[in-house]
C-alpha positions in Angstrom: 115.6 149.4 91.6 113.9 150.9 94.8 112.0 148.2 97.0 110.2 145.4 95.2 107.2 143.6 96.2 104.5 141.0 95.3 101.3 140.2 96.7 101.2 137.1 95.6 97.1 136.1 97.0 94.5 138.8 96.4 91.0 138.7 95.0 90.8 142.4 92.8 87.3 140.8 91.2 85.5 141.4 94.7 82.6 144.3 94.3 84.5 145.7 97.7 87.3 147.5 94.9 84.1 147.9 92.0 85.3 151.5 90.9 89.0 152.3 92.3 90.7 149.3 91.3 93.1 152.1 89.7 93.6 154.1 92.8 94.2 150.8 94.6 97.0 149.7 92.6 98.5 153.1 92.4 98.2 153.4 96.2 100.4 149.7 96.0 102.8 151.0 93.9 103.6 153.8 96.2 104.6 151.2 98.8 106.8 149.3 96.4 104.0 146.4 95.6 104.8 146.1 91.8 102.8 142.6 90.7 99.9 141.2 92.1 97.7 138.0 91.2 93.9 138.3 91.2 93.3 134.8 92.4 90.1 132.9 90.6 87.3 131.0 93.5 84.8 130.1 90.9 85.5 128.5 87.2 83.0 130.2 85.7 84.1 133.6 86.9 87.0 133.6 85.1 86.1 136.1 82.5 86.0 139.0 85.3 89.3 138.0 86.1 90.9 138.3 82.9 89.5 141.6 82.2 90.9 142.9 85.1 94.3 141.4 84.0 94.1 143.2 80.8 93.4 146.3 82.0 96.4 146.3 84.2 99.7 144.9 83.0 100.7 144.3 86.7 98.1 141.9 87.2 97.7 138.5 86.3 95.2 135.7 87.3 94.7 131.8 88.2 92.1 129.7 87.5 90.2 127.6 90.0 87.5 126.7 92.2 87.4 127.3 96.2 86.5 125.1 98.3 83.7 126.8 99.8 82.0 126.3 95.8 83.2 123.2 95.5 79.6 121.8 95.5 79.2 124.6 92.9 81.9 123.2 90.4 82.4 119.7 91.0 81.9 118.6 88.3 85.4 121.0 86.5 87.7 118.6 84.8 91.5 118.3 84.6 91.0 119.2 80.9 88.9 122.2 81.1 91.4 123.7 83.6 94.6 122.8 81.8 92.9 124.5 78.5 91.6 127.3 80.4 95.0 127.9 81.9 96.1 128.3 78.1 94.8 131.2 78.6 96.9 134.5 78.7 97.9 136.2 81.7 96.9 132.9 83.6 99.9 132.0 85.7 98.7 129.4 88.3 95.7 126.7 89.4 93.4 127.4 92.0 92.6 128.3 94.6 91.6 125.0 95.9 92.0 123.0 99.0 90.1 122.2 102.1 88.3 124.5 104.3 86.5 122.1 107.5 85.9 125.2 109.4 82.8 126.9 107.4 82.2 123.1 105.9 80.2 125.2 102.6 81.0 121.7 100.6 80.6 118.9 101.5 84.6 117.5 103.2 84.3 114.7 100.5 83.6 117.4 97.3 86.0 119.5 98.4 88.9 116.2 98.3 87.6 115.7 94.9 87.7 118.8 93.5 90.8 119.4 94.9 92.5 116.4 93.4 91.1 117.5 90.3 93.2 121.2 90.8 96.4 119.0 91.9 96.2 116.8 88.4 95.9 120.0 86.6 99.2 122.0 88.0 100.8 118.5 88.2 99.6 118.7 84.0 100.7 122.3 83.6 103.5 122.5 86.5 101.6 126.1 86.8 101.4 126.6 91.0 98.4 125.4 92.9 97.4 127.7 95.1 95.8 125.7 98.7 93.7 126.7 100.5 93.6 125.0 103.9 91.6 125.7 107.2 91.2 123.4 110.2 92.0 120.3 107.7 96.0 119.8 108.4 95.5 116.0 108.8 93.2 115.7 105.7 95.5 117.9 103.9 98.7 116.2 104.7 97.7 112.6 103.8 96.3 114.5 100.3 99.6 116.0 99.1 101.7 113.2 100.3 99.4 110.8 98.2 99.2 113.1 95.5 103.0 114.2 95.2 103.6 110.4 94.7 101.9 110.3 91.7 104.3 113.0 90.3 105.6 116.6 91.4 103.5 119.5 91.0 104.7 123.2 92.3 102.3 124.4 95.3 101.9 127.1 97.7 100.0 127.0 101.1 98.4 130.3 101.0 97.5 132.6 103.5 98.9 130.3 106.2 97.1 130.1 109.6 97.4 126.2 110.3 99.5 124.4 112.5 103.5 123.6 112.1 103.2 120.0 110.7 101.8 120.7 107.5 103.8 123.9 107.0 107.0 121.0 107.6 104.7 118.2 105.4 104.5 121.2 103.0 107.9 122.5 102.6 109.5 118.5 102.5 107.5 117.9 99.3 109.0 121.7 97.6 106.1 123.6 98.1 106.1 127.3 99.5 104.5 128.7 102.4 102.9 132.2 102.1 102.4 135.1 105.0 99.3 137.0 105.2 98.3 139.8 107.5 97.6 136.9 109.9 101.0 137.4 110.6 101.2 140.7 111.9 98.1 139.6 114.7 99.0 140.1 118.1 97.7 136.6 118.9 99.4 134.8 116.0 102.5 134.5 117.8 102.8 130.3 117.0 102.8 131.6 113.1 105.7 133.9 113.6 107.0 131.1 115.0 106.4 128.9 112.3 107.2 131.7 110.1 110.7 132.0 111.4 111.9 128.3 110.6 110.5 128.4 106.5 113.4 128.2 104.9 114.1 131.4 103.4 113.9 130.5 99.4 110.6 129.0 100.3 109.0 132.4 101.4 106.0 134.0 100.2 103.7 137.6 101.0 100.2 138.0 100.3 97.2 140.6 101.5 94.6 137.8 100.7 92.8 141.2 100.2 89.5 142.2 100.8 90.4 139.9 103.9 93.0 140.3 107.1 94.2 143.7 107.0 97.2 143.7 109.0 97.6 146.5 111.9 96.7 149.3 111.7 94.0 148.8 109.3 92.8 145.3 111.3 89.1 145.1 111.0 88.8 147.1 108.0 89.1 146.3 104.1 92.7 145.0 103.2 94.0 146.4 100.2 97.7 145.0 98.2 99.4 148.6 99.4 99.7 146.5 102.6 101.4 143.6 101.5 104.8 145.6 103.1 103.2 145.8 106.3 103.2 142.2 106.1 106.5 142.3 104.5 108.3 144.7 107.8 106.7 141.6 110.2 108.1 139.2 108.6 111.6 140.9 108.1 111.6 141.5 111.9 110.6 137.5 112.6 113.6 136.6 110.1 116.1 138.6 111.6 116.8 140.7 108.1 115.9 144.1 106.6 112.8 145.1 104.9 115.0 144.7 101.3 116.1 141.9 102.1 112.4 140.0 102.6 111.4 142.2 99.3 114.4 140.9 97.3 114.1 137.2 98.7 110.3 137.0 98.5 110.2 138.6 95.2 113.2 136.1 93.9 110.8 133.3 95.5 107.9 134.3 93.5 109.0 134.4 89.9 110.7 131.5 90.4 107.7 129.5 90.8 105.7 131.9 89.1 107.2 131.1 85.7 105.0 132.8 83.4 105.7 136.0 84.6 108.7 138.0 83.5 110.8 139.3 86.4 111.2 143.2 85.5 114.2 143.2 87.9 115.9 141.4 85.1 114.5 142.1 81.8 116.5 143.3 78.8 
C-alpha cells in the first residue's frame, strides 16, 4: 500500500472549509492522509459533526466539550456522553482539558468538566482527547489523580507544553500527538521532546484550521499537511517518512479501536 497517514486532531465543522470539504479531503488523499477525525468542542454541536462523518467514510468524529465552552456545557454528564458516544462513527471523548492561557472558563469549570470527559473514556475506554495550554502542573496532578481511579486511554493533543507532562503523560499509557507546532523554527524544545516519545506512543495531527506548518505558516491549515508534519518528525526520529507513516498509523488504530485499519482488512 503506498504511504499511509492519519490526522488524527482536525476540526472539518469550522465555516473556514463550508463548501470544499470535498476538495480538501481529496487534496489529503493525494498526500497519503487516508483517515481523519473531525474533533467535537461543543456537546451540542454534535449533529454537524456526524453529518460530516456520513458524508465521508474517511471521517469519523468525537464527542466533547472544550475547555474554552466549558462555562457553556458544564453542566454535560458522564451519562449523556457515554450514550452519545453510542453513536455511530463516534470513536473518541473530547476534546477536553485545560486551557489557562485564554482563561474563556473559569480554571475551576474547566477541572470539572474535564473530570466529567475522563469518567466518560474511563466508562467507554474510547480515547480522551486533552487539550492542555499553560496548565502542566494542573494537568499533571488531574491525570495522576484520575488514572488512580481506573485506566482510561488518552492523548495529549497538539502538544506545545513542557517535557514533564509529556513524561507524566506517557508513564500513565497515554500518547503524545505532533502538530504543525512541530515544524516552527522556534519550537526547537518540542523536537526535543518529540525525539524521546517512545516510538509506539506517537501521534500526527493538523489541528486544522489552526498551525499550518511551513510553508503555509500563517495561513489556513488543511489535513493534506499532516505529512509535512509527518517528514519533521521523521527527521527528529532519525527514520524515513514510511517509517513515521507506518508507526503512527499502527499507533492510531490501536487506540483508536472503533476504526477498522484498511491496511489489514479482509
Amino acid at each position: 500500500m503506498s504511504l499511509f497517514l492519519v490526522d488524527s486532531h482536525c476540526h472539518l465543522d469550522f465555516p473556514d472549509f463550508d463548501g470544499e470539504r470535498a476538495d480538501l479531503i481529496a487534496r489529503a488523499r493525494e498526500n497519503g492522509v487516508q483517515r481523519f477525525v473531525t474533533i467535537s468542542t461543543f456537546v451540542a454541536k454534535i449533529d454537524r459533526l456526524l453529518a460530516i462523518t456520513r458524508e465521508f467514510d474517511e471521517v469519523y468524529a468525537s464527542v466533547g466539550t472544550h475547555p474554552h465552552n466549558a462555562a457553556e456545557e458544564s453542566d454535560v454528564t458522564v451519562t449523556q456522553l457515554v450514550e452519545l458516544s453510542k453513536r455511530e462513527k463516534i470513536v473518541a471523548i473530547g476534546e477536553a482539558g485545560l486551557d489557562y492561557h485564554y482563561d474563556k472558563a473559569p480554571r475551576d469549570v474547566q477541572a470539572k468538566v474535564f473530570r466529567t470527559h475522563i469518567a466518560a473514556a474511563r466508562e467507554t475506554q474510547l480515547p480522551l482527547v486533552i487539550h492542555a495550554r499553560q496548565a502542566d502542573e494542573d494537568m499533571i496532578a488531574i491525570l495522576e489523580d484520575e488514572s488512580g481511579k481506573g485506566t482510561f486511554p488518552f492523548i495529549l493533543h497538539c502538544f506545545s507544553s513542557g517535557r514533564a507532562l509529556a513524561e507524566a503523560g506517557v508513564a500513565l499509557g497515554g500518547y503524545v500527538s505532533f502538530s504543525g507546532i512541530l515544524t516552527f523554527k522556534n519550537s526547537a524544545d518540542i523536537r526535543a521532546i518529540a525525539a524521546d516519545v517512545p516510538m509506539e506512543r506517537l501521534l500526527i495531527e493538523t489541528d486544522a484550521p489552526y498551525l499550518a506548518p511551513p510553508p503555509h505558516r500563517g495561513k489556513r491549515n488543511e489535513p493534506a499537511f499532516t505529512r509535512l508534519t509527518a517528514e519533521v518528525l521523521a527527521e527528529v526520529k532519525g527514520v524515513d517518512l514510511d517509517t513515521i507513516a507506518r508507526q503512527t498509523s499502527d499507533n492510531f488504530f490501536r487506540l483508536f479501536r472503533r476504526i477498522e485499519d484498511p491496511r489489514t482488512a479482509g
